[in-house]
N, C-alpha and C positions, 0 to 999 in steps of 0.2 A: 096574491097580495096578502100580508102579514098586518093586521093593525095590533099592536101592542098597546094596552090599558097606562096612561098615565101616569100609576104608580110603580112602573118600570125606573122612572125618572126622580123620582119624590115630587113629579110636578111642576109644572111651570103655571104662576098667576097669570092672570092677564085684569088688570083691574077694572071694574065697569065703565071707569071714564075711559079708558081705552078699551075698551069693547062697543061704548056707543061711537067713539069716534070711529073705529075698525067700518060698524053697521052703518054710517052717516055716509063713510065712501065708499061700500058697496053698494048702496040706496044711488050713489052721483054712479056710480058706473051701470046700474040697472043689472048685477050681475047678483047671482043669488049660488052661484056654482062654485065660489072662489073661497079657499080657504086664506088666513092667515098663515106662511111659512116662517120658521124660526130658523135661522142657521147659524151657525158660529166657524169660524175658518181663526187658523191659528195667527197672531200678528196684532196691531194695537199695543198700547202701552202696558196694557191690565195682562195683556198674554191673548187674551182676545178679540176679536172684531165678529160684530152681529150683521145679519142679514136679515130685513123684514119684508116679504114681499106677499105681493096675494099669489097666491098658486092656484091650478085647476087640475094637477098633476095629483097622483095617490101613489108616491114610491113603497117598494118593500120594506118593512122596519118600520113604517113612519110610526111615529105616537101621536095619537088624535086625542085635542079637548075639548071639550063643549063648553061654551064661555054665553050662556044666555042666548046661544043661536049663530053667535059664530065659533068658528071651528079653527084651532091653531094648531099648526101640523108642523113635528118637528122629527127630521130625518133619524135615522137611526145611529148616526154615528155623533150628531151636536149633540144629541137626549141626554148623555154622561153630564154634558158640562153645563145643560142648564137646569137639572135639578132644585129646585127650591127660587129661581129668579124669576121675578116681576116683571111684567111690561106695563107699565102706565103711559100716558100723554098727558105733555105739560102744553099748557096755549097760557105764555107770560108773557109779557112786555119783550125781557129778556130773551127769549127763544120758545120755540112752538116745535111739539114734533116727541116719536115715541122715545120715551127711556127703558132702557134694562137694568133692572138692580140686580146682580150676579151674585150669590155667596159665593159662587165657584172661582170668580177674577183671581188672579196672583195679587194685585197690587192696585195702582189707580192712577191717574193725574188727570190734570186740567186739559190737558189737548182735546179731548171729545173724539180723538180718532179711535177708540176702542168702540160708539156704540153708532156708529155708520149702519 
């Protein structure tokens, strides 16, 4: 297994509020072995669509972060395209649930089908 250093990427944020939200539902899962996965697959409005899941997997390539104790693990081949993008959680009226700020997106709209 290969872990490659973050700055492979320029890095991916992950913001405190969404790091304690990340730690609040591995706390409800009682799981302490689970990373945050980052994925991107081509398709969405922007050119892209995200995948946020907890994994327990360690593939080849992954890039590993330390985010205050959690860990965001992003495969070898999505690391190009999220370089420099944020993960925060919004909890509004409005909607609840993580955002991705991408510099790398082509484009944008209102559908919300890019950050699934």
């Amino acid at each position: 297994m290969t872990i490659q250093d973050e700055t492979a990427t320029g890095g991916i944020i992950l913001t405190d509020t969404a790091a304690s939200k990340v730690k609040a539902l591995l706390d409800q899962e009682g799981r302490d072995d689970l990373a945050l996965r980052v994925a991107v697959q081509p398709g969405g409005c922007s050119g892209l669509r995200y995948q946020l899941f907890f994994d327990e997997r360690s593939l080849d390539g992954d890039v590993v972060k330390d985010f205050d104790g959690v860990h965001v693990v992003v495969d070898r081949m999505s690391a190009p395209y999220l370089g420099g993008a944020t993960i925060d959680f919004v909890d509004t009226i409005e909607k609840q649930g993580f955002t991705i700020d991408n510099p790398n997106a082509t484009g944008s709209c209102a559908c919300g089908d890019s950050f699934h």
